[in-house]
C-alpha positions in Angstrom: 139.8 97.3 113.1 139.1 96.9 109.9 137.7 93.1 110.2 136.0 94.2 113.8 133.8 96.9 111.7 132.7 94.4 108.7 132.1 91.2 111.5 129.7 94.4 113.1 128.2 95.3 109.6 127.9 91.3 108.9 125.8 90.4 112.0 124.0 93.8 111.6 122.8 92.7 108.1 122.0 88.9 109.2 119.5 89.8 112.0 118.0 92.1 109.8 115.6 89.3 108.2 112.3 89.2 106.7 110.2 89.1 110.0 107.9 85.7 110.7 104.5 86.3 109.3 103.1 84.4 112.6 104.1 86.8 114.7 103.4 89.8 112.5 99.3 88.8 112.0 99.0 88.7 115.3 99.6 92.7 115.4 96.4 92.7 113.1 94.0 90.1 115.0 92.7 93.3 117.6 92.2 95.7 114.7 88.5 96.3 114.5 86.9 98.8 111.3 83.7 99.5 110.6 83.6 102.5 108.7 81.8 104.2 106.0 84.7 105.9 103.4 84.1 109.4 103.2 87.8 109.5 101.8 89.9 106.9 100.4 93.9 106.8 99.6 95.1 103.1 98.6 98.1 102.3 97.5 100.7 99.2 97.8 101.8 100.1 101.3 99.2 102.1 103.1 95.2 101.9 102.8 94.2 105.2 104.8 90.3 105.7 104.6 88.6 108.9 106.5 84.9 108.1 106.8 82.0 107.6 109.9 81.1 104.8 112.0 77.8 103.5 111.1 76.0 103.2 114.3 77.2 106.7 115.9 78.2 108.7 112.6 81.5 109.6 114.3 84.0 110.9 112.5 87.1 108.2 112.3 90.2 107.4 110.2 92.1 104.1 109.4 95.9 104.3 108.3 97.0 100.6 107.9 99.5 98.7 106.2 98.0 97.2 102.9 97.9 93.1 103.4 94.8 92.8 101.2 93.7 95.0 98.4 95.4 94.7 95.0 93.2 96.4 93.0 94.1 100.2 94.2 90.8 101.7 92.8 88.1 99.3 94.3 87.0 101.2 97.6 84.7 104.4 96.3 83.2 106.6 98.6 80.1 105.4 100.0 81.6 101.8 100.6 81.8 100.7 104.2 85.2 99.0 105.3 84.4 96.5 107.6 87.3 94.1 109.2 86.5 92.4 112.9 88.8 91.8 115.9 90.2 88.6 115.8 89.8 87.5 112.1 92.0 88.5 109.6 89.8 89.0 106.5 88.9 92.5 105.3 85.6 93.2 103.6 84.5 96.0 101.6 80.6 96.5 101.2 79.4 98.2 98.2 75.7 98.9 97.5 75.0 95.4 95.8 78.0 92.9 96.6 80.7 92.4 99.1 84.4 92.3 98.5 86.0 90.0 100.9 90.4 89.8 101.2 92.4 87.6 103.2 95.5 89.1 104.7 98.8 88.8 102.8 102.6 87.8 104.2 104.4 86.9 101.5 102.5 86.1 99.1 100.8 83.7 101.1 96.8 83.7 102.3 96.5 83.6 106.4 93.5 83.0 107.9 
């Protein structure tokens, strides 16, 4: 029984890889923002920005995994977040320059 429960635990633990970045950007590819950060919480694992939409000043939220910003402090209110369907790249417009990311998997750049 014994051997049965730590074969169980064994194959449990084996499939429970790191998971192929290929297939994960692809979750990210539809994601469309365009949104001008009323709010803004960033950390290593979450960026979560409340803010409008530029062209019909409704209210909207984004709560996404962080891929791309390392500096925690760089999106200020006022910004706009801006990051189109079917590219990966996330750019943050400030009054006088633009902030562009790629998206991260392990420490490697995708485009």
């Amino acid at each position: 029984m014994k051997i049965f429960i730590f074969c169980s635990f064994m194959i449990l633990v084996s499939s429970c890889g790191e998971p192929d970045c290929n297939n994960v950007k692809k979750a990210y590819y539809p994601e469309d923002y365009n949104l001008i950060v009323e709010e803004a919480s960033i950390d290593n694992t979450w960026i979560k920005v409340r803010g409008s939409v530029p062209i019909t000043n409704k209210k909207s939220n984004i709560m996404v995994h962080n891929n791309w910003i390392d500096d925690l402090n760089e999106v200020e209110v006022g910004d706009t977040i801006i990051k189109r369907k079917g590219n990966l790249e996330l750019a943050v417009h400030k009054k006088d320059t633009i902030i562009r990311h790629d998206w991260y998997c392990r420490g490697k750049a995708y485009k």
